[in-house]
KEMARPA-277606 format. One record per atom (N, C-alpha, C, O): residue in three letters; x, y, z; residue number from 1; atom name. Coordinates in steps of 0.1 Angstrom, whole numbers, plus 2048, in hexadecimal, padded with zeros to 3 digits. Example, Ala and Ser with C-alpha at 12.3 -4.5 7.8 and 13.67 -1.06 7.14 Angstrom:
BEGIN
+------+-----+-----+-----+-----+------+
| type |  c1 |  c2 |  c3 | seq | atom |
+------+-----+-----+-----+-----+------+
|  ALA | 884 | 7C7 | 84E |   1 |    N |
|  ALA | 87B | 7D3 | 84E |   1 |   CA |
|  ALA | 884 | 7DF | 84E |   1 |    C |
|  ALA | 88E | 7DF | 855 |   1 |    O |
|  SER | 880 | 7EA | 847 |   2 |    N |
|  SER | 889 | 7F5 | 847 |   2 |   CA |
|  SER | 881 | 800 | 84F |   2 |    C |
|  SER | 886 | 80B | 850 |   2 |    O |
+------+-----+-----+-----+-----+------+
//
This chain:
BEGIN
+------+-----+-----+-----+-----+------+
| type |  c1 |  c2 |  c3 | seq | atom |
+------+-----+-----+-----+-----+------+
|  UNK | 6C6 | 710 | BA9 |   1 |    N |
|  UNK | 6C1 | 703 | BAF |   1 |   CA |
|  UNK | 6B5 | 706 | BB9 |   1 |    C |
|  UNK | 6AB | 700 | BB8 |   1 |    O |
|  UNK | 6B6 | 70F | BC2 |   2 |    N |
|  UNK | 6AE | 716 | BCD |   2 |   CA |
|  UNK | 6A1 | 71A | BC3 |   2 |    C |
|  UNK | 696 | 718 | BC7 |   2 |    O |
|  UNK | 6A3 | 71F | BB8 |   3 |    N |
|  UNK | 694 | 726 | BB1 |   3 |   CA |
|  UNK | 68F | 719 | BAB |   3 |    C |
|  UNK | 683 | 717 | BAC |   3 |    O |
|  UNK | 696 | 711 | BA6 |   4 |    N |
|  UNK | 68C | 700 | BA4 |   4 |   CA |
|  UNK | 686 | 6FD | BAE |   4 |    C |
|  UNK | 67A | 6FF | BAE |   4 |    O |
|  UNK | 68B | 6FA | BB8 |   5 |    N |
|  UNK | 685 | 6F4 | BC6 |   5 |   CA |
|  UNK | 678 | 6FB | BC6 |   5 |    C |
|  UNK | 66C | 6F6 | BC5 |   5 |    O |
|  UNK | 67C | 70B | BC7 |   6 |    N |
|  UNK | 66F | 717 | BC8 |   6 |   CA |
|  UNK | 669 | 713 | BC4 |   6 |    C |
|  UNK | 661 | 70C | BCA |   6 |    O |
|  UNK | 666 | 714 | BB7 |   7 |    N |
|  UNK | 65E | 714 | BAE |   7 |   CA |
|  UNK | 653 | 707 | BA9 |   7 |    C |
|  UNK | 649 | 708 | BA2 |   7 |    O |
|  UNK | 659 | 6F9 | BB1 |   8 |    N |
|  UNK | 652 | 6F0 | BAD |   8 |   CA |
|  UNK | 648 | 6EF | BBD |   8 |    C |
|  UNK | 63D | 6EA | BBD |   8 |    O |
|  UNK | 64F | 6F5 | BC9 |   9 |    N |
|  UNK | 645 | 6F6 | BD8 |   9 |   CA |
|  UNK | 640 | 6FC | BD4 |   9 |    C |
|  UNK | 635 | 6FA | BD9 |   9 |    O |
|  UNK | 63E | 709 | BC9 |  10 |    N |
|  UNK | 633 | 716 | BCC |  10 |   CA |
|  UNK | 628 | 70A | BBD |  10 |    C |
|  UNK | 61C | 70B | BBB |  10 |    O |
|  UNK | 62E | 704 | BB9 |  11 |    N |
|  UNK | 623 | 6FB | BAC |  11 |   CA |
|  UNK | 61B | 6F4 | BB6 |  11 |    C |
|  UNK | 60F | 6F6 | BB8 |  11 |    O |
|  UNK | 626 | 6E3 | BC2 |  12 |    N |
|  UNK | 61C | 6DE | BCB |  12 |   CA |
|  UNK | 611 | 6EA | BD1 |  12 |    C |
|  UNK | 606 | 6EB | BCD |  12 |    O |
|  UNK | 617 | 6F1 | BD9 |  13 |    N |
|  UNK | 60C | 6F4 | BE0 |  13 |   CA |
|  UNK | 5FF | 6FB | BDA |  13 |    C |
|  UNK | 5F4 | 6FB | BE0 |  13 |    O |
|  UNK | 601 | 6FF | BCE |  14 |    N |
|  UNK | 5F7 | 700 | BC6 |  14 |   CA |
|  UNK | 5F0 | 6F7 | BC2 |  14 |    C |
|  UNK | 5E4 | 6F8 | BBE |  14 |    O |
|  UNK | 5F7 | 6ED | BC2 |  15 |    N |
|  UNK | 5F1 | 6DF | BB9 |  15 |   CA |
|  UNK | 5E8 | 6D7 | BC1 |  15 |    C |
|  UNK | 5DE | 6D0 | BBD |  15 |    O |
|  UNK | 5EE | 6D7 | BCE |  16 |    N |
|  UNK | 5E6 | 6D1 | BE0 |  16 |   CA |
|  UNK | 5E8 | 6D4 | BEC |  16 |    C |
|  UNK | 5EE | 6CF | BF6 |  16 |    O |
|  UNK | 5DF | 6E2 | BEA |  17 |    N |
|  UNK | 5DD | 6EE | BF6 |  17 |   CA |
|  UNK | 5D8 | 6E9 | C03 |  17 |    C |
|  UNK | 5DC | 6EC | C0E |  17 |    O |
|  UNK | 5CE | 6E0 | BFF |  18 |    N |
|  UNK | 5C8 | 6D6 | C0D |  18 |   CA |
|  UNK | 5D3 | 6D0 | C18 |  18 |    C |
|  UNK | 5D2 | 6CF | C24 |  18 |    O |
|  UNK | 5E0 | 6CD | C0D |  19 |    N |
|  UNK | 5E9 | 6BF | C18 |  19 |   CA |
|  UNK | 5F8 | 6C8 | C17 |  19 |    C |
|  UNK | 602 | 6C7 | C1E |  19 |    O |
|  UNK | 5F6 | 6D2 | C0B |  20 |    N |
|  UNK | 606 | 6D9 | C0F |  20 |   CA |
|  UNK | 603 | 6E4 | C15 |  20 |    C |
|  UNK | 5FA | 6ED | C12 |  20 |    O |
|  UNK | 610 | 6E4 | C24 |  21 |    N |
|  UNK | 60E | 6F0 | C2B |  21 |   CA |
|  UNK | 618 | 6F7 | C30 |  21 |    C |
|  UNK | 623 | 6F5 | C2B |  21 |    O |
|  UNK | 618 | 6FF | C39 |  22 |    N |
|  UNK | 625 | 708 | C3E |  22 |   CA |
|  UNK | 629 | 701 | C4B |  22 |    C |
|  UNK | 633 | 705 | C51 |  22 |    O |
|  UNK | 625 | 6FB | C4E |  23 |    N |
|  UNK | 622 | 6F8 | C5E |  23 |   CA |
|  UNK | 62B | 6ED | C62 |  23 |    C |
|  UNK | 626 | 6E2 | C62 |  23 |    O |
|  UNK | 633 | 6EF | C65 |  24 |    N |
|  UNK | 640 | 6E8 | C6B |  24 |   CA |
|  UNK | 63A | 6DC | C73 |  24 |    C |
|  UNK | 63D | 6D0 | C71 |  24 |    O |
|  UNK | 633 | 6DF | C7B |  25 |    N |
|  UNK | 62B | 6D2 | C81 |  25 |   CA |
|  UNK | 620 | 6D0 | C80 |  25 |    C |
|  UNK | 618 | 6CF | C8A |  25 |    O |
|  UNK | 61D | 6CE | C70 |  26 |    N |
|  UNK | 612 | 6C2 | C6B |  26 |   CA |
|  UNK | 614 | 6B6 | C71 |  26 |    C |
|  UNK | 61D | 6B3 | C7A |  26 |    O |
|  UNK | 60D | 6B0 | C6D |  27 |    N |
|  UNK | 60B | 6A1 | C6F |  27 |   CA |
|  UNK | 609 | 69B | C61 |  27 |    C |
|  UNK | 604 | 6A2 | C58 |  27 |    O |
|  UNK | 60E | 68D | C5D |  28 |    N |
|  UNK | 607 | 689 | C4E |  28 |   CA |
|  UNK | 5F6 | 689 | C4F |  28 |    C |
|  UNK | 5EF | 686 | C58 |  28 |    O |
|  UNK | 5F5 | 68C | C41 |  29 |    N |
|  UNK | 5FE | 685 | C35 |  29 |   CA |
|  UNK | 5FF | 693 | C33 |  29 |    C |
|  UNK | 603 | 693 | C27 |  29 |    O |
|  UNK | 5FD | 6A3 | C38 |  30 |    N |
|  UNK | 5FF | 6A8 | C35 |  30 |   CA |
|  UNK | 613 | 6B0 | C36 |  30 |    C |
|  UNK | 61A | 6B0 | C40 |  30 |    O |
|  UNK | 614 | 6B2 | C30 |  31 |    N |
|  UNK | 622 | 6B9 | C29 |  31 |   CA |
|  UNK | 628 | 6C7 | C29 |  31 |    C |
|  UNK | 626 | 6CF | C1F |  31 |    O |
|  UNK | 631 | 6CC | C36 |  32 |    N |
|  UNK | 639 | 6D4 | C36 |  32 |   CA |
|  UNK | 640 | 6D7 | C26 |  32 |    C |
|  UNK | 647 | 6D0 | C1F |  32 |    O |
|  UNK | 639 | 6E4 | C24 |  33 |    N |
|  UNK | 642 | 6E6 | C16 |  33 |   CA |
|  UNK | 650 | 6ED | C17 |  33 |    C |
|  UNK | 659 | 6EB | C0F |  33 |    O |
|  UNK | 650 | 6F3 | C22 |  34 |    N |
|  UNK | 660 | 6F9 | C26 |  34 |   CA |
|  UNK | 667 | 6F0 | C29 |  34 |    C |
|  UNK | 673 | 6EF | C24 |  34 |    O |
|  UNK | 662 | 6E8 | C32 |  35 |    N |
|  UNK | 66A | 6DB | C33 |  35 |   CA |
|  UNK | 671 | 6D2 | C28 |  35 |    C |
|  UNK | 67D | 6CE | C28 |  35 |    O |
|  UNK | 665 | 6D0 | C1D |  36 |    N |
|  UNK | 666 | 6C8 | C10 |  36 |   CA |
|  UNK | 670 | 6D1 | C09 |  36 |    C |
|  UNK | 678 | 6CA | C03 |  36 |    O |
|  UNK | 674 | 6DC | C07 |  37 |    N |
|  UNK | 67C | 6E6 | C01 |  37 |   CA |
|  UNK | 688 | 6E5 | C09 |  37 |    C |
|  UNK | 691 | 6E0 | C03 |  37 |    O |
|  UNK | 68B | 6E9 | C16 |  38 |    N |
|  UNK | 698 | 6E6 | C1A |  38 |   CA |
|  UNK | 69D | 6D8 | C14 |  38 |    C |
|  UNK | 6A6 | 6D7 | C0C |  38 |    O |
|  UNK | 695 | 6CC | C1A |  39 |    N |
|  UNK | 69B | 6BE | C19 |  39 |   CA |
|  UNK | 6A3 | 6BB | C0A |  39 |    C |
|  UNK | 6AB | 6B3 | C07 |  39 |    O |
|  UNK | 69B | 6C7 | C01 |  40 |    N |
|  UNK | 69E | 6BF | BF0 |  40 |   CA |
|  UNK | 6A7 | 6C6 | BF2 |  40 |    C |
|  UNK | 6B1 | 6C2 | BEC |  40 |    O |
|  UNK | 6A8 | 6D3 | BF8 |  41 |    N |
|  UNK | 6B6 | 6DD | BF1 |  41 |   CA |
|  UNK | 6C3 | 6D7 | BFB |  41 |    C |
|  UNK | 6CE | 6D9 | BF7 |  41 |    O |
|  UNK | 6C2 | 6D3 | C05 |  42 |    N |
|  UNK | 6CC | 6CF | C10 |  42 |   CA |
|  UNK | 6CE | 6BE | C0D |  42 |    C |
|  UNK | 6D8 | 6B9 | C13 |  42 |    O |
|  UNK | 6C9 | 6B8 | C07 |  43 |    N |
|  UNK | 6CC | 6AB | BFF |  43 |   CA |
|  UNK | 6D1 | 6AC | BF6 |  43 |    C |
|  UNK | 6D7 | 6A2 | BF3 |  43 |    O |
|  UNK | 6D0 | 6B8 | BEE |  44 |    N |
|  UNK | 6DB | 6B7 | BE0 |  44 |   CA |
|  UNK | 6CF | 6AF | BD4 |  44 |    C |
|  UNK | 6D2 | 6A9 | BCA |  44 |    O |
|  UNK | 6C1 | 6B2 | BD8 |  45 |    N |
|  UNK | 6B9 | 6A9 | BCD |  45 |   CA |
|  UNK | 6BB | 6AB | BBD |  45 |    C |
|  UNK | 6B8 | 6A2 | BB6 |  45 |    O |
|  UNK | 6BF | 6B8 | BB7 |  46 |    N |
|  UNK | 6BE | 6BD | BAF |  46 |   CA |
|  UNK | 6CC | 6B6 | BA9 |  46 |    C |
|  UNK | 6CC | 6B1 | B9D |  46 |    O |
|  UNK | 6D8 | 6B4 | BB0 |  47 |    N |
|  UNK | 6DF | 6AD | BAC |  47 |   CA |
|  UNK | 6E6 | 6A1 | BA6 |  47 |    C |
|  UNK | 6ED | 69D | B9C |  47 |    O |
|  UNK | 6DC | 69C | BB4 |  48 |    N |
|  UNK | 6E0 | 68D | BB8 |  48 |   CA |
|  UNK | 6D4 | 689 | BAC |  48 |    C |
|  UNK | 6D8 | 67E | BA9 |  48 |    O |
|  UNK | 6CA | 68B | BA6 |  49 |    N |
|  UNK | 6BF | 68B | B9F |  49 |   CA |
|  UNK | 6C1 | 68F | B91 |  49 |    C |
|  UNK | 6BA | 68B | B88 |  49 |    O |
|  UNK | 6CE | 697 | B8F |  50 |    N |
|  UNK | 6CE | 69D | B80 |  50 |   CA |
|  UNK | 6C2 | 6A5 | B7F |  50 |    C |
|  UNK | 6BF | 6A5 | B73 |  50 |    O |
|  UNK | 6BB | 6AB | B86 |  51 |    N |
|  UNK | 6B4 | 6B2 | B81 |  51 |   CA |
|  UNK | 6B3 | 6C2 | B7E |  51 |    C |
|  UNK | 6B3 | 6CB | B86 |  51 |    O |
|  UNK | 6B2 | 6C3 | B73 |  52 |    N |
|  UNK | 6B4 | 6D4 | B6A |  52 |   CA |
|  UNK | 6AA | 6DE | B69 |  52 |    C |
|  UNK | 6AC | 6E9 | B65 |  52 |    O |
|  UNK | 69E | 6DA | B6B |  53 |    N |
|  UNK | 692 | 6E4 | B69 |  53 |   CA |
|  UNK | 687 | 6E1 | B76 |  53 |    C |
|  UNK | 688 | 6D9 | B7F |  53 |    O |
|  UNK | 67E | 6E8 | B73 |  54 |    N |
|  UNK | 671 | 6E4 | B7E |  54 |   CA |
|  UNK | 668 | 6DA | B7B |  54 |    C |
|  UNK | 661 | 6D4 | B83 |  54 |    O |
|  UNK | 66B | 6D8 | B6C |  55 |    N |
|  UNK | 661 | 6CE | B67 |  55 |   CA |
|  UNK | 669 | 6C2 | B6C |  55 |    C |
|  UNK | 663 | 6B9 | B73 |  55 |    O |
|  UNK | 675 | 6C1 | B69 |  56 |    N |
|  UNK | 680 | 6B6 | B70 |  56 |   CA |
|  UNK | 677 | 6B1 | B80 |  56 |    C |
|  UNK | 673 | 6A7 | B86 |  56 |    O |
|  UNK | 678 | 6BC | B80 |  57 |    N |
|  UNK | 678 | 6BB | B95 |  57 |   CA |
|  UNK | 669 | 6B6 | B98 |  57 |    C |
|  UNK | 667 | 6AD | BA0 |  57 |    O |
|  UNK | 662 | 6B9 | B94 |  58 |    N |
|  UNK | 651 | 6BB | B91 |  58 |   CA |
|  UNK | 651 | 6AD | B92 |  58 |    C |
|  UNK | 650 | 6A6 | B9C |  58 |    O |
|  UNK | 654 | 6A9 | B82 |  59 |    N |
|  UNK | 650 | 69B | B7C |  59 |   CA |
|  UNK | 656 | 691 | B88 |  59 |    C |
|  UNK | 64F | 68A | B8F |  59 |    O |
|  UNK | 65E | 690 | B89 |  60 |    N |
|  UNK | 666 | 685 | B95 |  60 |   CA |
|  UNK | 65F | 68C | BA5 |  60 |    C |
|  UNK | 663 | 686 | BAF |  60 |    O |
|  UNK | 65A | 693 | BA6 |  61 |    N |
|  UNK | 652 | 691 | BB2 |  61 |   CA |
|  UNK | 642 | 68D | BB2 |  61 |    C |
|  UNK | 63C | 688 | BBC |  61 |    O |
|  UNK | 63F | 68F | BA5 |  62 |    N |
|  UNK | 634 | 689 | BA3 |  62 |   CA |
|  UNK | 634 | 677 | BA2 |  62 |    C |
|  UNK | 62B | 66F | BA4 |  62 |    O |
|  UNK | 643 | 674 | B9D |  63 |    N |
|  UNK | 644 | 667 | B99 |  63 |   CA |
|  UNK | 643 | 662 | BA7 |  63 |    C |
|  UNK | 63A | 659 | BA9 |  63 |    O |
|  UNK | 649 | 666 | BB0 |  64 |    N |
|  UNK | 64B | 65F | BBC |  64 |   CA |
|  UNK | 63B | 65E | BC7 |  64 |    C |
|  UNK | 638 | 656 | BD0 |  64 |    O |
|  UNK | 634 | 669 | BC1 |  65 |    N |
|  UNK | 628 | 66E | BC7 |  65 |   CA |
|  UNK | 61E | 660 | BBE |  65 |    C |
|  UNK | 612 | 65E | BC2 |  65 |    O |
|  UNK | 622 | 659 | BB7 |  66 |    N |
|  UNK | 618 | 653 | BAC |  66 |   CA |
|  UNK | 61D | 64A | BAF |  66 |    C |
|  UNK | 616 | 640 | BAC |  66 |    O |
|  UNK | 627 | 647 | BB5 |  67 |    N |
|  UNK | 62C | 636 | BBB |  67 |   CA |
|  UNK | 62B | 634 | BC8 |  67 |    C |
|  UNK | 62D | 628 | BCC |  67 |    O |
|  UNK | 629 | 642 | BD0 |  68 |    N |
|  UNK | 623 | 63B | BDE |  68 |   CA |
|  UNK | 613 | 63C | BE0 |  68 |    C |
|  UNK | 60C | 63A | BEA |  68 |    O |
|  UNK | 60D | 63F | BD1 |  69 |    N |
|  UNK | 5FF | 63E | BD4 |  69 |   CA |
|  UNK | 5FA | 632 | BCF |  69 |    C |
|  UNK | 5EF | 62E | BD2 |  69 |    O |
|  UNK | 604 | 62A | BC7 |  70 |    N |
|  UNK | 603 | 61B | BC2 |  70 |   CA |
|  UNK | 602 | 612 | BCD |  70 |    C |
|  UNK | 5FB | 608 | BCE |  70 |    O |
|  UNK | 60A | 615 | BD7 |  71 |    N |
|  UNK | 60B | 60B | BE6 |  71 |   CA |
|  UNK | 5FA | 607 | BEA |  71 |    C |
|  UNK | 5F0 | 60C | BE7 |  71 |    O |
|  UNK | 5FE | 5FD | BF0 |  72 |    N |
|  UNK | 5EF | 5F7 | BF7 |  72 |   CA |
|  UNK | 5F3 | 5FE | C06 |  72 |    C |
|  UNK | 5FE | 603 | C0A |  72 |    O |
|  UNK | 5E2 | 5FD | C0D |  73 |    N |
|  UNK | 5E3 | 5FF | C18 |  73 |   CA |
|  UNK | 5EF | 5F9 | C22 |  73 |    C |
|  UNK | 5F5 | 601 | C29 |  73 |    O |
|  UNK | 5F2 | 5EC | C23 |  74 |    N |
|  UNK | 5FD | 5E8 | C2A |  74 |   CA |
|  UNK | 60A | 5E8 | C28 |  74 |    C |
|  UNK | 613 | 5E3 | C2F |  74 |    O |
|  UNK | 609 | 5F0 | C1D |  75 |    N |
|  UNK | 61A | 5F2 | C1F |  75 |   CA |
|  UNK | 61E | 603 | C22 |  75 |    C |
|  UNK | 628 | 609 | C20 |  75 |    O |
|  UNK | 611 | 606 | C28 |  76 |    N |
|  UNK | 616 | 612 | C2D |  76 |   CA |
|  UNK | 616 | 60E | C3C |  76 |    C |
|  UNK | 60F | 606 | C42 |  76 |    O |
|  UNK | 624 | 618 | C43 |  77 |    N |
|  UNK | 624 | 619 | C50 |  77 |   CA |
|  UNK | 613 | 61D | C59 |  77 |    C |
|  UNK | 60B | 626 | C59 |  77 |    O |
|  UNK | 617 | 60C | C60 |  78 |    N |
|  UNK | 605 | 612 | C69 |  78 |   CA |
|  UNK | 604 | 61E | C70 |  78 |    C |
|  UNK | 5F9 | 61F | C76 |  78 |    O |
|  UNK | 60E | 628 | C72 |  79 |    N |
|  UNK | 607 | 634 | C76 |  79 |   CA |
|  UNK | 601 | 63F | C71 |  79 |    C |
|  UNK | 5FF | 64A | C76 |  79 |    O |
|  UNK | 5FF | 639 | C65 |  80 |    N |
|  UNK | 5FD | 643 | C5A |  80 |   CA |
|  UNK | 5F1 | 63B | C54 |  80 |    C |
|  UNK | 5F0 | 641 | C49 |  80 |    O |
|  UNK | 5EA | 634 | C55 |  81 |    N |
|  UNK | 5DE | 629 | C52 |  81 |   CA |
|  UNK | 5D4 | 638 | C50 |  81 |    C |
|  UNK | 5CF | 63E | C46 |  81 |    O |
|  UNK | 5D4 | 63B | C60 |  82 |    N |
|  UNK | 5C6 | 644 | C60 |  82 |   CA |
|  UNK | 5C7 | 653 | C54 |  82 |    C |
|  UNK | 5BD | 659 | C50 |  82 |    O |
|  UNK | 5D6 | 656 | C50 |  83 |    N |
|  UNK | 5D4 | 662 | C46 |  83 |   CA |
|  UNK | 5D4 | 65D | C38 |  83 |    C |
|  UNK | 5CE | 663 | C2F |  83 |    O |
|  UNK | 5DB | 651 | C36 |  84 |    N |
|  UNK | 5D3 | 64D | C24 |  84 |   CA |
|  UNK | 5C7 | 654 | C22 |  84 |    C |
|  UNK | 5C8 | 65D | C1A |  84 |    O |
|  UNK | 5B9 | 653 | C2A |  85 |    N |
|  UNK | 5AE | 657 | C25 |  85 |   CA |
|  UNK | 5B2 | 663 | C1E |  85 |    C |
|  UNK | 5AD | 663 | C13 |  85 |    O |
|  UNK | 5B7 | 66B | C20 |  86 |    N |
|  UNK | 5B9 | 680 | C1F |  86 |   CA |
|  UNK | 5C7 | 67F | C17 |  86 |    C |
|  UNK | 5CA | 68B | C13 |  86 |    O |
|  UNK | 5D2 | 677 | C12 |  87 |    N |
|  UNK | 5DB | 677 | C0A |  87 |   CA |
|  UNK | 5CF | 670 | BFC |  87 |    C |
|  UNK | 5CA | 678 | BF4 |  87 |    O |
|  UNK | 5CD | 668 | BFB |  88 |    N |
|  UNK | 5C5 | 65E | BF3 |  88 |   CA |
|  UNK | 5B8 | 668 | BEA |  88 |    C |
|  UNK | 5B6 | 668 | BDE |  88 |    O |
|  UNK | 5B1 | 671 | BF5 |  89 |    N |
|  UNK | 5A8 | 67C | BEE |  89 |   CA |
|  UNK | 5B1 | 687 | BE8 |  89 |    C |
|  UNK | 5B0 | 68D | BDD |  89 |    O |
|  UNK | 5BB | 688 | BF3 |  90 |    N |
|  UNK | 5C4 | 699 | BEB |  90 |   CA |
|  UNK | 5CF | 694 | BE2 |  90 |    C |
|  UNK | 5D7 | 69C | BDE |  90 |    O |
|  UNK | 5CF | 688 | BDF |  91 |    N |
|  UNK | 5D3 | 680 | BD5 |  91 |   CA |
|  UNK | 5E7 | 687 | BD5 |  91 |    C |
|  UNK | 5ED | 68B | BCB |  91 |    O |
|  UNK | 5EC | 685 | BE2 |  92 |    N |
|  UNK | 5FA | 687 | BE5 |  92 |   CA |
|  UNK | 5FE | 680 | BF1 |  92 |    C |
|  UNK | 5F8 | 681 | BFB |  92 |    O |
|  UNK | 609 | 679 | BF0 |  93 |    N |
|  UNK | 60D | 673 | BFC |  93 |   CA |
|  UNK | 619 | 66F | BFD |  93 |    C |
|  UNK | 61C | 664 | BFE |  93 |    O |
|  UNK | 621 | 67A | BFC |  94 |    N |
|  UNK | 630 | 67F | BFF |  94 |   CA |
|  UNK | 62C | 683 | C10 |  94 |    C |
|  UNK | 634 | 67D | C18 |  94 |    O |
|  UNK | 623 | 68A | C16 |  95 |    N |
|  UNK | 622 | 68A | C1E |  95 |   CA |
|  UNK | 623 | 681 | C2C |  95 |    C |
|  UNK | 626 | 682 | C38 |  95 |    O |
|  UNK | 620 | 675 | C22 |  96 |    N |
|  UNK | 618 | 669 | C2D |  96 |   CA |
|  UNK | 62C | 663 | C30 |  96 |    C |
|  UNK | 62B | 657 | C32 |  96 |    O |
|  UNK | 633 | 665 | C31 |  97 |    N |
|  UNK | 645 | 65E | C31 |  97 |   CA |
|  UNK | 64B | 66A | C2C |  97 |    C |
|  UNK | 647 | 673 | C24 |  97 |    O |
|  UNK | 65B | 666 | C34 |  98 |    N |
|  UNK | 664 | 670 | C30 |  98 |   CA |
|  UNK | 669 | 666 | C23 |  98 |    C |
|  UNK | 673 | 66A | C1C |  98 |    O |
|  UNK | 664 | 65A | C1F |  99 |    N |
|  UNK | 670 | 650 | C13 |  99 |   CA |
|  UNK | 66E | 658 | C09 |  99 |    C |
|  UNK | 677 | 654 | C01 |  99 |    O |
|  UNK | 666 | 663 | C02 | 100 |    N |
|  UNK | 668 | 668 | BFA | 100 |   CA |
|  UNK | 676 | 66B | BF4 | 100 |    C |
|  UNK | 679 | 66B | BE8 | 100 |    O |
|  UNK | 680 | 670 | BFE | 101 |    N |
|  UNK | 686 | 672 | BF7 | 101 |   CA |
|  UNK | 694 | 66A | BF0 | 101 |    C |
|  UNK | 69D | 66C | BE8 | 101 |    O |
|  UNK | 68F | 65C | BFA | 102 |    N |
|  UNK | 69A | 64E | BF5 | 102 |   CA |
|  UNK | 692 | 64C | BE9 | 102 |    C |
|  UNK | 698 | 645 | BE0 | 102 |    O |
|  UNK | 688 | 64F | BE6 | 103 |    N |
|  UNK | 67E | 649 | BDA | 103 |   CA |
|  UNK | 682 | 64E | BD0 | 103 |    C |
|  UNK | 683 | 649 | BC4 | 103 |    O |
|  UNK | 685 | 65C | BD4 | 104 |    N |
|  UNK | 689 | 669 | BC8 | 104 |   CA |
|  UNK | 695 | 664 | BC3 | 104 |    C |
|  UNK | 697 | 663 | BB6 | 104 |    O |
|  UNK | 69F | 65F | BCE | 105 |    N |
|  UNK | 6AF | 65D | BC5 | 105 |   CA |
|  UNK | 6AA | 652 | BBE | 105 |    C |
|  UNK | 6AE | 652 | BB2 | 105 |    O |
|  UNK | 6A0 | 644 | BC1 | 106 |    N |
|  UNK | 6A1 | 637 | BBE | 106 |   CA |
|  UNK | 69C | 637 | BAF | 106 |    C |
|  UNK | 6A1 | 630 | BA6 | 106 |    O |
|  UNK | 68E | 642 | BAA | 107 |    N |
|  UNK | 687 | 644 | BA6 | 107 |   CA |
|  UNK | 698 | 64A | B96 | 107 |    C |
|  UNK | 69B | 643 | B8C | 107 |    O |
|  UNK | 69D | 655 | B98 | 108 |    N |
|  UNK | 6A3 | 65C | B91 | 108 |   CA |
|  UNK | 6AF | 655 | B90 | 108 |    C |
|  UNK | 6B8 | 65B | B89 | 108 |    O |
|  UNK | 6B2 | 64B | B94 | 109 |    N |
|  UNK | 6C2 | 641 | B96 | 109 |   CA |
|  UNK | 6C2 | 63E | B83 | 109 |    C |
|  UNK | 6B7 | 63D | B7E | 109 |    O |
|  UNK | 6CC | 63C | B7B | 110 |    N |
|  UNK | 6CD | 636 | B6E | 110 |   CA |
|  UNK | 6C2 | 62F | B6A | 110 |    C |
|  UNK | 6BA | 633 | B61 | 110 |    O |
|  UNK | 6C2 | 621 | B72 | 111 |    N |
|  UNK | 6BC | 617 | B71 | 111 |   CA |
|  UNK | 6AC | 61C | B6C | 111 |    C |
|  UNK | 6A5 | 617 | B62 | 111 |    O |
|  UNK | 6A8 | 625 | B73 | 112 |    N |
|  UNK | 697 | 62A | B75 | 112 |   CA |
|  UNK | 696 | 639 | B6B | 112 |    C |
|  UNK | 68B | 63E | B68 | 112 |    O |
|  UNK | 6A2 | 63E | B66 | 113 |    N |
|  UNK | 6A3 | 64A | B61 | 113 |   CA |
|  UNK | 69C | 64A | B51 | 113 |    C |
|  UNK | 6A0 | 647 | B46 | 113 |    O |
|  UNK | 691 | 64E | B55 | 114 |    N |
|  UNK | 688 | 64E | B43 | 114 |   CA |
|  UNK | 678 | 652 | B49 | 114 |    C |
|  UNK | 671 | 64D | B52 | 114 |    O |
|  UNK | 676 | 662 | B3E | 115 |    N |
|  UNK | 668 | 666 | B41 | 115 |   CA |
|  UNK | 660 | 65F | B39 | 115 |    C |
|  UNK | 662 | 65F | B2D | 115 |    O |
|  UNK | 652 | 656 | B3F | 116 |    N |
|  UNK | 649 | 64E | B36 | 116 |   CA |
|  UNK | 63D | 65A | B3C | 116 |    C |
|  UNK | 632 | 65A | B38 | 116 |    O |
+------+-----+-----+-----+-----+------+
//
């Protein structure tokens, strides 16, 4: 389970070197990746998610990443107004909220379960 997690942080940060980082005290929208790795493996995401591979893990982070970039300006929390600009260009905004990961169970629940 620990080498899925690995292996889809060492894909992000490849994928958005600008906004993923090491640095425990970023700020958004940029994104603690050790952080993002404890939280999925100390939540049980891979579990609670059914998920079996990286592509598993990948795809449902990207889904969640592609539905908080659908939001309008106002339904993001206003203290995060001023980093949309730099999630919006680095085209990632798991950074900008911790709800990613209520999104992740909501996203993979039965009801929502199907890759289109």
């Amino acid at each position: 389970n620990r080498r899925i997690i690995d292996e889809v942080c060492d894909s992000l940060r490849s994928a958005y070197p600008e906004i993923i980082t090491t640095n425990n005290r970023c700020r958004p929208p940029n994104l603690c990746i050790d952080r993002f790795r404890n939280r999925l493996f100390q939540e049980g995401v891979l579990e609670k998610c059914s998920i079996l591979t990286e592509k598993d893990l990948y795809f449902l982070i990207m889904k969640v990443n592609d539905s908080f970039s659908e939001r309008k300006h106002n339904q993001w929390p206003p203290t995060v107004h001023r980093n949309l600009k730099k999630a919006k260009r680095c085209k990632f905004f798991l950074g900008l909220t911790d709800e990613w990961l209520d999104e992740m169970l909501k996203i993979s629940s039965p009801n929502n379960k199907k890759h289109d």
